[in-house]
C-alpha positions in Angstrom: 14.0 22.9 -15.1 16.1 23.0 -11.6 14.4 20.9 -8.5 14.1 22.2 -5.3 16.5 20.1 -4.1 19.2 21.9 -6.6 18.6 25.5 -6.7 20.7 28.5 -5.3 19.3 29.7 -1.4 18.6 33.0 -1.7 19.8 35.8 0.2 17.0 38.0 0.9 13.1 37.3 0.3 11.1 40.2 0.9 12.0 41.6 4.4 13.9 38.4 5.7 17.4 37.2 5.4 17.4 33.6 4.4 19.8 31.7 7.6 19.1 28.3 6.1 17.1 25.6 4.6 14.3 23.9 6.5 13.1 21.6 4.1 12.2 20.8 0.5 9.3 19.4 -1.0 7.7 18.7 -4.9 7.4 22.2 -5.8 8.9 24.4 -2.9 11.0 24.9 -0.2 10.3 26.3 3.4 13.7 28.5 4.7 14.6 29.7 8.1 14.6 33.5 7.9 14.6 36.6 10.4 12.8 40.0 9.7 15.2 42.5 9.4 13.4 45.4 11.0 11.9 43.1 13.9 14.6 40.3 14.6 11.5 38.1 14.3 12.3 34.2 12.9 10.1 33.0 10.5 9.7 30.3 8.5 9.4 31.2 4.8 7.9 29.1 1.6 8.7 29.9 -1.3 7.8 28.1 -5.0 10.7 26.6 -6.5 12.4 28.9 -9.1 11.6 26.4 -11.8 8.0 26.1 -11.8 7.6 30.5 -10.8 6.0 30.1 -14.6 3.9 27.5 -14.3 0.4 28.8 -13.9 -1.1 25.8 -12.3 1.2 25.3 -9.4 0.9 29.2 -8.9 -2.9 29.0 -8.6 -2.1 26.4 -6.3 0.3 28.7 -4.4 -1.9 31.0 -4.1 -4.7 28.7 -3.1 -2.6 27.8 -0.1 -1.9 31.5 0.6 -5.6 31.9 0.9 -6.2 29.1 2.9 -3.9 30.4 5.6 -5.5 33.9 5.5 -8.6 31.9 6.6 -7.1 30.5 9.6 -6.0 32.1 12.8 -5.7 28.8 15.7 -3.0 28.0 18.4 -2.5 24.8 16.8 -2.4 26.0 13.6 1.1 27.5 11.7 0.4 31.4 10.9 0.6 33.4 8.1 2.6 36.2 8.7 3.5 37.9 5.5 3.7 37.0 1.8 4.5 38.5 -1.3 6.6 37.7 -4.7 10.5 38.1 -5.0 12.0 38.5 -9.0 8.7 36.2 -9.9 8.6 33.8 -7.1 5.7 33.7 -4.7 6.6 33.2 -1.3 5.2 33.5 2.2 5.9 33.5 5.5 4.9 32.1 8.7 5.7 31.4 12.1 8.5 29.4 13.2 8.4 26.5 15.4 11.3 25.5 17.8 10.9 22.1 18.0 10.7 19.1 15.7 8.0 17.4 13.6 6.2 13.9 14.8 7.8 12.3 11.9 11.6 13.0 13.4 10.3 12.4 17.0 9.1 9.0 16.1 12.1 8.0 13.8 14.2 9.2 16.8 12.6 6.5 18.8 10.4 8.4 21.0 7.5 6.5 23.0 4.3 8.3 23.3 2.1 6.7 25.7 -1.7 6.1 25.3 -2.7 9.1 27.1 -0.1 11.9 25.1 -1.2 10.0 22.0 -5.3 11.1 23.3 -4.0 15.3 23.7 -2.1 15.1 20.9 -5.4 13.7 18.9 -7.6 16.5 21.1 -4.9 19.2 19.7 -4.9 18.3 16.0 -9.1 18.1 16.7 -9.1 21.8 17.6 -7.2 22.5 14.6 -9.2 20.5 12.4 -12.2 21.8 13.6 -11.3 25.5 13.1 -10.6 24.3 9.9 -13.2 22.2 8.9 -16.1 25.3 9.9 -14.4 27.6 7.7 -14.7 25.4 5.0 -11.0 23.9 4.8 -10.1 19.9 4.4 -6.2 19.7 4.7 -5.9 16.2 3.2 -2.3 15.8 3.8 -2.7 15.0 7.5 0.4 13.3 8.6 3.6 13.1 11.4 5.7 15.3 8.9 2.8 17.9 9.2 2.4 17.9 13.1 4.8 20.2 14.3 5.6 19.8 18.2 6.9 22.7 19.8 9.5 22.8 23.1 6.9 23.4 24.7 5.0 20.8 23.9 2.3 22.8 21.9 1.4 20.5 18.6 0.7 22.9 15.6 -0.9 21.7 11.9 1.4 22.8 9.2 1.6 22.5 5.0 -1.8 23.1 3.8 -0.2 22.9 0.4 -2.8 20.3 -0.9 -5.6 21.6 1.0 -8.9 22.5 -0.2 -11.3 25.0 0.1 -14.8 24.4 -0.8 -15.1 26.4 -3.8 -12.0 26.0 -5.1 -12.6 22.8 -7.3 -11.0 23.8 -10.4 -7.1 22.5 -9.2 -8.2 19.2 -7.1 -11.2 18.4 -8.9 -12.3 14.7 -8.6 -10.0 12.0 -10.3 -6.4 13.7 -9.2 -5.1 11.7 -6.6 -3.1 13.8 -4.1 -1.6 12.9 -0.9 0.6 10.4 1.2 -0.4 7.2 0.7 0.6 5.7 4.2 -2.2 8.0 5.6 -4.5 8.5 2.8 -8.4 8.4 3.1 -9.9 5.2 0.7 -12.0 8.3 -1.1 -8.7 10.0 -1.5 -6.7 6.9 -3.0 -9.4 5.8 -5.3 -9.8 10.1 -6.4 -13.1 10.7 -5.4 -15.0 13.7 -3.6 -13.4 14.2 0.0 -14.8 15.7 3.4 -13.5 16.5 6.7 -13.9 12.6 7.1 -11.0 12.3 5.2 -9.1 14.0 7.3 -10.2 12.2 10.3 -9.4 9.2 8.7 -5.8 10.6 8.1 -5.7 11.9 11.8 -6.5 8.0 12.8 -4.0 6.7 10.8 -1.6 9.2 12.7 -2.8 8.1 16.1 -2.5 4.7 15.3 0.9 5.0 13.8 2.0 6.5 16.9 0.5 3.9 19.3 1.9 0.8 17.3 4.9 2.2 16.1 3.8 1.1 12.4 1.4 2.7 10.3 -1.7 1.0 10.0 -1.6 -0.7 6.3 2.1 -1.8 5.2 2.8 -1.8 1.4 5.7 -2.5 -0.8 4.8 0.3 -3.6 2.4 3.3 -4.0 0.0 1.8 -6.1 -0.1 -1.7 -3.5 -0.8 1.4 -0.9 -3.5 3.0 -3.0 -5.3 -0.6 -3.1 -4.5 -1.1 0.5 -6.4 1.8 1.6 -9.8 0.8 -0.3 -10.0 -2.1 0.7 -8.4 -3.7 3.4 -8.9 -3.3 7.5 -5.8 -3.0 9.2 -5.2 -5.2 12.4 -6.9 -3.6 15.8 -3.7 -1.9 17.4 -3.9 -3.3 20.3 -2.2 -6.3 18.7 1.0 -4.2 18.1 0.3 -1.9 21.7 -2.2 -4.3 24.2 -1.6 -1.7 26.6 -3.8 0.7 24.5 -7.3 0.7 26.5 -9.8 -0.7 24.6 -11.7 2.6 24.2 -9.0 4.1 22.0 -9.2 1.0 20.0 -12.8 1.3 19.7 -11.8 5.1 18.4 -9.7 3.9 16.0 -11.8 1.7 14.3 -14.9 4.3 13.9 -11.7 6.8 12.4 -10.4 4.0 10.0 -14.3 2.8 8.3 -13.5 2.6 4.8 -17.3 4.6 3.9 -17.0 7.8 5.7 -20.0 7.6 6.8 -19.6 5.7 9.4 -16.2 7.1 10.6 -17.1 9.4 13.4 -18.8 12.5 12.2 -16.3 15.5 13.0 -13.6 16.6 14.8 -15.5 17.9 17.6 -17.4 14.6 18.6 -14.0 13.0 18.3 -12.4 15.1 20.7 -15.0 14.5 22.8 -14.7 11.1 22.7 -10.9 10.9 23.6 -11.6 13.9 26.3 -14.3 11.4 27.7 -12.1 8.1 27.4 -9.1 10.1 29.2 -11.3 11.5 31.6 -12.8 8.1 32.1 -10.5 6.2 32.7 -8.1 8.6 35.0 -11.2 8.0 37.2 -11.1 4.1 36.9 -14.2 4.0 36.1 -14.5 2.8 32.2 -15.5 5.0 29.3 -17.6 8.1 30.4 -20.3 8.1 28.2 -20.4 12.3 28.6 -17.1 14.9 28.9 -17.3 15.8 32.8 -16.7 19.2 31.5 -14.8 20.3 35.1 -12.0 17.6 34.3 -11.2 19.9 31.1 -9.1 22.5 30.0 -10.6 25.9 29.4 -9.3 25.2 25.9 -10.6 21.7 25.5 -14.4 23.2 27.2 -14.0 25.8 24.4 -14.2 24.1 21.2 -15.6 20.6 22.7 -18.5 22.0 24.0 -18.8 24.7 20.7 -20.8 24.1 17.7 -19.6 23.1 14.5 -20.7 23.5 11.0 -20.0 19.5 10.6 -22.8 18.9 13.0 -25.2 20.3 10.3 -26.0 17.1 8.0 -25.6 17.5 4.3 -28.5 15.6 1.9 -25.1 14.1 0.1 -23.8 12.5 3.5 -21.1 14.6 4.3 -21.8 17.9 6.3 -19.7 20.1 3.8 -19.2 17.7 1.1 -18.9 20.4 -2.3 -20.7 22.9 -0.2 -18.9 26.7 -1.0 -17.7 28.1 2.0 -20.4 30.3 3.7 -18.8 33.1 3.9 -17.0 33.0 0.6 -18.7 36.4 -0.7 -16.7 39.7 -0.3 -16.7 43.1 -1.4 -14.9 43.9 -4.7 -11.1 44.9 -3.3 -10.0 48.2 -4.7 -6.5 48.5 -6.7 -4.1 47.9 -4.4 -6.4 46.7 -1.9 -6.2 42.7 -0.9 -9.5 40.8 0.1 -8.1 41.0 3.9 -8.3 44.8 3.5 -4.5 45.2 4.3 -2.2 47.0 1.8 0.1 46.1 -0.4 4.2 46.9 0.4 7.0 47.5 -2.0 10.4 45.8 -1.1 13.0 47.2 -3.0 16.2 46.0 -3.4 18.5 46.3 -0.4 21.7 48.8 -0.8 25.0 46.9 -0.4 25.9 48.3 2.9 24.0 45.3 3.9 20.9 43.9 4.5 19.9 45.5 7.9 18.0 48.3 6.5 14.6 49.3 6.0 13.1 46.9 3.3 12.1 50.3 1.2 15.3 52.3 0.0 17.4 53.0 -3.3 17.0 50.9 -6.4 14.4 49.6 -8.5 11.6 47.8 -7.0 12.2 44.0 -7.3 8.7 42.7 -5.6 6.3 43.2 -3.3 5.6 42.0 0.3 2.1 42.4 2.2 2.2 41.4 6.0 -0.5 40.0 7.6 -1.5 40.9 11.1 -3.0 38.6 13.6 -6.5 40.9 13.4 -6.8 40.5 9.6 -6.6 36.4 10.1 -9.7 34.2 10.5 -11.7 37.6 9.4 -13.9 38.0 6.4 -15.3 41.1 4.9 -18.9 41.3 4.3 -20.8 44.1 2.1 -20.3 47.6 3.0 -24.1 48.1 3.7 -26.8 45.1 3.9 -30.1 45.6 2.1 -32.4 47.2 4.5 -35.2 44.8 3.6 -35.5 41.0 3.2 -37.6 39.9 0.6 -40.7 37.6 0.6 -39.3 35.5 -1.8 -36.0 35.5 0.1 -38.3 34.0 3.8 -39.7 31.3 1.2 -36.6 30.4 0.6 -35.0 30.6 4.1 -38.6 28.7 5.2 -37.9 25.8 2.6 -34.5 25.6 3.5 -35.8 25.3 7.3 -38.4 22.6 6.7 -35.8 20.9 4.3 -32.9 20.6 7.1 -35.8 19.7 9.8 -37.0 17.1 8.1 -32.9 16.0 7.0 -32.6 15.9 10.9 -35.3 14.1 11.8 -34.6 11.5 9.3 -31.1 11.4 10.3 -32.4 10.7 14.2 -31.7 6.9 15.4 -34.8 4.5 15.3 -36.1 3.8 18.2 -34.5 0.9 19.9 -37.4 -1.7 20.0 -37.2 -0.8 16.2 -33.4 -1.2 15.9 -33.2 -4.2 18.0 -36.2 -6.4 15.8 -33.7 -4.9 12.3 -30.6 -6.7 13.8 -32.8 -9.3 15.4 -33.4 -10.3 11.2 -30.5 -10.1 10.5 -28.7 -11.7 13.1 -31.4 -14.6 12.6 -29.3 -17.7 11.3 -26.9 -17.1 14.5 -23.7 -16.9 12.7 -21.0 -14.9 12.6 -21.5 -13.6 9.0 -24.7 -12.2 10.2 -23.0 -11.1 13.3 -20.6 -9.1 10.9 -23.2 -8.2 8.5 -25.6 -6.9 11.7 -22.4 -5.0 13.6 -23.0 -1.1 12.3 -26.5 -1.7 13.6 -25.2 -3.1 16.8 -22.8 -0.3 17.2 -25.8 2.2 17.1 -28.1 0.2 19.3 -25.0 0.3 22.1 -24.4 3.7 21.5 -27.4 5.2 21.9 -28.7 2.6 24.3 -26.6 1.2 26.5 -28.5 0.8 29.3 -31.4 -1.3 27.7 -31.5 -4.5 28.9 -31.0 -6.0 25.4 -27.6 -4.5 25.2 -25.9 -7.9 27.0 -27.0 -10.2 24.6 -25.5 -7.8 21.5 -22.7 -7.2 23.5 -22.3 -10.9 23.0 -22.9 -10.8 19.3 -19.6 -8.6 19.2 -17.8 -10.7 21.1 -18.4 -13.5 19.7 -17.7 -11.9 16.6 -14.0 -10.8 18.1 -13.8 -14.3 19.5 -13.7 -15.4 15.8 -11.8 -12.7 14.1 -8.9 -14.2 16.9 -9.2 -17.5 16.3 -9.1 -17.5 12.6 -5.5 -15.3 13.7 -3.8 -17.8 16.0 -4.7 -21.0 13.7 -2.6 -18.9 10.8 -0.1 -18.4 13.4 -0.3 -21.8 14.2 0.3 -22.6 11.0 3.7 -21.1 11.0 2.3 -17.7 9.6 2.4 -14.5 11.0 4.8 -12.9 13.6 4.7 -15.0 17.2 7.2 -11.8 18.8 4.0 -9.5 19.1 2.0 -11.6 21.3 1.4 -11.6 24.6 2.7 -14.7 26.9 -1.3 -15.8 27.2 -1.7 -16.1 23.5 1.9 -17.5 22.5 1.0 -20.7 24.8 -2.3 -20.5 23.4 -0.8 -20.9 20.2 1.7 -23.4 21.1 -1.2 -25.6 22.8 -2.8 -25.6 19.0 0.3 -26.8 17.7 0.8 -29.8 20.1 -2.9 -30.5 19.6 -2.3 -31.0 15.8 0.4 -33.7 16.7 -0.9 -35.3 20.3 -4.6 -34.4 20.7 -4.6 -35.6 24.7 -1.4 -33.5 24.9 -2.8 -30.4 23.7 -5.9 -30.8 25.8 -3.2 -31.1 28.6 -1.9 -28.0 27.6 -5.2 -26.0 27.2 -6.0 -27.4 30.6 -2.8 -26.0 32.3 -3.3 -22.3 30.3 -6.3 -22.1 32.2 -5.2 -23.3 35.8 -2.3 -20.7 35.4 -4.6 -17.6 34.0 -7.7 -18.1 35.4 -7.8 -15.2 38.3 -11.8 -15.7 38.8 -12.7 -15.3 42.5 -15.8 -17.2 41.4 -14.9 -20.2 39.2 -18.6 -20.5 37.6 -19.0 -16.8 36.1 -17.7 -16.7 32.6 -14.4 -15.3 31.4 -14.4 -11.1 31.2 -14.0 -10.8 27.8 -12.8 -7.1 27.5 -9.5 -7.8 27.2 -6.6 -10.0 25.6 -6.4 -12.4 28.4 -10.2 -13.1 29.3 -10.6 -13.6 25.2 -7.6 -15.9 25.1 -8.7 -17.9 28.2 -12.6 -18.3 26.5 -11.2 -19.3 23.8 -9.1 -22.1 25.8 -12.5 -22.9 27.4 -14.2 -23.4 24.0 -11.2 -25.2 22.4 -10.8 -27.3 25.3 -14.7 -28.4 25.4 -14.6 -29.1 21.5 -11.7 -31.3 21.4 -13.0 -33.2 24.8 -16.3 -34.0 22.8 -14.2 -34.7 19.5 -12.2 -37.5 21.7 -15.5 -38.9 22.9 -16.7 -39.6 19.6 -13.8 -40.4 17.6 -12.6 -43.1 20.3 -15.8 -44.9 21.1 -14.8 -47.1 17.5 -11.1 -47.5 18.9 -12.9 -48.8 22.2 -15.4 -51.1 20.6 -12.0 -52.5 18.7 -10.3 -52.6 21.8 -12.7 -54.8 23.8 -13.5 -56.7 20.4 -9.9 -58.1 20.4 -9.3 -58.6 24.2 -12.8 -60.9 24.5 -10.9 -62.9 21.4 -7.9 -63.0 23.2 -10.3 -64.6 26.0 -11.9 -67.0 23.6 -8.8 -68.8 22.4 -7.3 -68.1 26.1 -6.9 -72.2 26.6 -6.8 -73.3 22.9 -3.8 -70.8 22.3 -2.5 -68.8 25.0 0.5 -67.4 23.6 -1.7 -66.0 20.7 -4.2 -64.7 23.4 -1.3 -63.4 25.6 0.3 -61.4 22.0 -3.1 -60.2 21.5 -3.3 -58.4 24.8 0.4 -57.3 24.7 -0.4 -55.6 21.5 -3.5 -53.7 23.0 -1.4 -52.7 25.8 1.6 -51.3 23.5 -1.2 -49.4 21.0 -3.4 -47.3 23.5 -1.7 -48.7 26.8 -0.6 -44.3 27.2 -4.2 -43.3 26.1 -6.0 -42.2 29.3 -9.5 -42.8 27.4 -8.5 -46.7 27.3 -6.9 -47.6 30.3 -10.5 -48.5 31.8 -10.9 -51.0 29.3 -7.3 -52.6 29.6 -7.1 -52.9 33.8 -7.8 -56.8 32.7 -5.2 -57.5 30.4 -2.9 -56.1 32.6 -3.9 -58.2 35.3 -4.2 -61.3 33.0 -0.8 -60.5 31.8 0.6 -60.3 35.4 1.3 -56.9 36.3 0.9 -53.4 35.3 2.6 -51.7 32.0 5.0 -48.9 31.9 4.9 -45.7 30.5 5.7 -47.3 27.2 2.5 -49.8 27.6 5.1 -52.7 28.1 4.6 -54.5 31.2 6.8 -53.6 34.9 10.0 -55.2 34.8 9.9 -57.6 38.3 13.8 -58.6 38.9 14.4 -57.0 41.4 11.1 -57.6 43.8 10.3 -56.2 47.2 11.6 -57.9 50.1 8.4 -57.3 51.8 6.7 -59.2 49.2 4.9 -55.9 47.8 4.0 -55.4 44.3 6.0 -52.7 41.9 4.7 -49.6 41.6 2.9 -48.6 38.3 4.7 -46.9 35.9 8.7 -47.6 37.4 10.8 -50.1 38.5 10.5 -51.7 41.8 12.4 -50.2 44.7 
């Protein structure tokens, strides 16, 4: 069987001369071609010439034919034409002039925060047009996202896609997919939703902000376990100057359990239409899209409903739900479902390939084009019943009082009752329950921010941050992890942990001087603001610093109880044996003479011993004294 990557170009598909190859993939390849009656470039897919027999990847051919048909978006590729050449399906679709994200970023292009936000807001549109008609692409990825000259981003390959309905090729337990972006439901096979491709769409914006996908793996199947179960570091640690909102984002997108990922497209391009808006205006999040600071587009579909809005009893709005408007008339022979006709290509003559796609010759295929009106439409019976059943108002009354009481079920608790649920949990104050109590404390801050209880969970999070960075810098402190992609705050952080391991008083010199130098408080009682790298690196200096201060206390008050047990000793045998009680003091002095803690208790063995001790706890060296009869200086030679 030949592979893509092997087989002949062909000259001619349908009505387009093949110029050249665009790409290949597992079971096709997409050509550059222009229409020879309209000069039009296309992009044309075809199935690879070895598998034009296999029935399955057909079906699937088809299938991704069909899900096209459904879709008629700006940011969406369109189906133009397709058709079958000598036994090989094809179609075509527009052509983009530009590059994929995949070959921006490996050509070492920066997006900033904010392009990274429209680019998200784009992809949302798409998905959303999607999503309501029933379509999950699953592949979402940078090779997918095709960015026009213009700038325009546009979703391409729904060659994995599925349309609800069409269970019978990706049923449950395939696995199909890139890994790097992959939903956990998707690597582990089971049932996915347009959550899954939100979950993909994060793992794009997050890839794009860090400049690393979010999970790193040496092989597919490490990948697969990757994405079920483990969290990938917040990307501010790769990008800190990514606000904190988007990283807020990022982490509803990347939940392992979809349901509490963020619920559809529309609320999430909301969300990143609010943060932008927000903080253009410097003034934080906006909790609502000031709808006059959007694009007619964005107000379009932010402000539209969406079918993913509607909960589903299973959890996910369209979760094995058929799409509603699935049911069509029967087409007539001849006829496709769209209601366009079919063509006849026929072989062109060898004056050249310029002509009319009908001519001399056998016919070789067939070719239907697809016009923009027949996109996005869907043909209902020819003549609806004039009359509507009683048993057919039960039902639609059931169904009403079914999704009514869904919805009301679905509706937050109130907040005294949410705040006593993670008041019980959080009860043993620590950071387990914290972590165990943090979905709860996300939907308390959501929907009540303003209650005056929202400080104190606010905390709770912190705190619970606090930890998650702590636990981080002692395994860099350690010697693990990568000390190139922190910030200057939290390298001498880290290097104040080190020195503390070694010389306790020195690191709680260093901590102190990390906070002199950061600390830009006007008002030097208010705590640290927590909200960002620094302020959490400097509390965490603050707490470090007050630990190891009250560690010192109690592990030296034994050392001081030694110290003055010797010295009154050396005081004892002071006339019986004075050179013992003079070796006693010396060797006080040269143990903890450079301890600050001890010096209090020393001053008198210094002064018995006639003079005080260097740096090195050995006493001041007096041959050279002052001529004005002064006594050397502590800590250096006399003058």
């Amino acid at each position: 069987m030949p592979k893509p990557d092997s087989e002949k170009r062909p000259d001619q598909l349908g009505p387009y001369r093949i110029l050249r190859t665009l790409g290949r993939g597992g079971m096709g390849v997409v050509y550059q071609g222009v229409n020879l009656q309209t000069e039009e470039t296309v992009a044309v897919k075809v199935l690879a010439a070895g598998f034009h027999h296999d029935t399955g990847l057909r079906q699937r051919f088809e299938v991704e034919i069909e899900t096209l048909r459904k879709l008629n978006h700006p940011n969406i590729v369109r189906l133009l034409g397709f058709g079958e050449e000598e036994g090989r399906l094809f179609y075509s679709m527009e052509y983009v002039d530009g590059r994929s994200l995949e070959h921006e970023l490996l050509a070492g292009r920066h997006f900033d925060w904010r392009e990274t936000a429209e680019m998200g807001i784009a992809i949302c549109a798409a998905l959303k047009h999607a999503h309501d008609r029933g379509v999950i692409h699953r592949d979402i990825k940078p090779a997918n996202l095709l960015i026009a000259n213009d700038g325009t981003v546009k979703l391409s390959d729904f060659g994995i896609a599925r349309l609800f309905g069409q269970t019978r090729l990706t049923a449950a337990g395939n696995v199909l997919g890139t890994a790097d972006f992959m939903a956990p439901e998707q690597a582990d096979a089971r049932p996915v939703g347009p959550r899954s491709d939100l979950y993909s769409l994060g793992c794009v914006l997050y890839t794009v902000l860090a400049n690393r996908p979010p999970l790193v793996a040496n092989t597919f199947v490490e990948m697969l376990k990757k994405q079920r179960t483990e969290m990938p570091l917040p990307v501010r640690q790769y990008a800190p100057s990514v606000p904190e909102e988007f990283q807020a984002i990022l982490i509803d997108l990347l939940a392992k359990d979809p349901a509490k990922r963020i619920r559809n497209a529309a609320i999430l391009a909301r969300r990143l239409s609010a943060m932008i808006h927000g903080l253009t205006r410097q003034e934080g999040a906006a909790g609502e899209v000031d709808e006059r600071a959007l694009s007619p587009k964005e107000r379009e579909f932010v402000s539209a409903p969406t079918i993913g809005d509607t909960p589903h009893p299973s959890g996910d709005p369209l979760e094995a739900q058929p799409d509603p408007v699935e049911k069509t008339r029967q087409a007539e022979p001849g006829e496709l479902a769209s209601g366009a006709r079919a063509t006849e290509v026929f072989q062109p003559s060898a004056a050249g390939m310029a002509g009319a796609a009908g001519g001399a010759g056998g016919a070789r295929g067939r070719f239907t084009e697809v016009e923009a009106e027949d996109l996005d439409q869907v043909e209902t019976e020819d003549e609806p019943p004039p009359w509507i059943s009683v048993q057919t108002w039960v039902l639609l009354a059931a169904a009403a009082a079914v999704a009514l009481a869904v919805w009301y079920l679905l509706q937050p608790p109130s907040a005294d009752r949410l705040y006593k649920q993670i008041m019980q949990k959080t009860a043993d104050k620590t950071i387990d329950s914290y972590r165990d109590a943090e979905p709860k404390i996300a939907q308390f801050l959501e929907h009540y921010s303003g209650d005056p209880r929202s400080g104190r969970l606010r905390a709770m999070l912190t705190s619970v941050e606090l930890y998650l960075r702590e636990r981080r810098f002692d395994l860099q402190a350690g010697g693990r992890g990568d000390l190139g992609t922190l910030l200057p705050i939290e390298r001498a952080y880290v290097e104040a942990l080190n020195y503390m391991r070694i010389e306790p008083e020195l690191g709680i010199a260093r901590l102190t001087a990390l906070i002199a130098l950061y600390d830009n408080r006007q008002d030097r009682t208010k705590p640290f603001d927590t909200t960002g790298p620094t302020g959490m690196c400097l509390e965490l200096a603050r707490r470090r610093l007050e630990q190891m201060r009250l560690t010192m206390q109690r592990s030296t008050a034994d050392d001081l109880n030694l110290i003055r047990k010797q010295l009154a000793k050396a005081d004892g045998i002071e006339s019986a044996d004075p050179d013992r009680a003079r070796e006693i003091r010396q060797a006080a002095l040269d143990v903890y003479g450079n301890k600050p803690w001890a010096k209090p208790v020393l001053e008198e063995a210094r002064r018995t011993l006639g003079g005080d001790p260097d740096a090195t706890g050995q006493p001041a060296r007096r041959d050279n004294p002052d001529p004005d009869n002064h006594p050397p200086r502590s800590g250096s030679n006399a003058p």
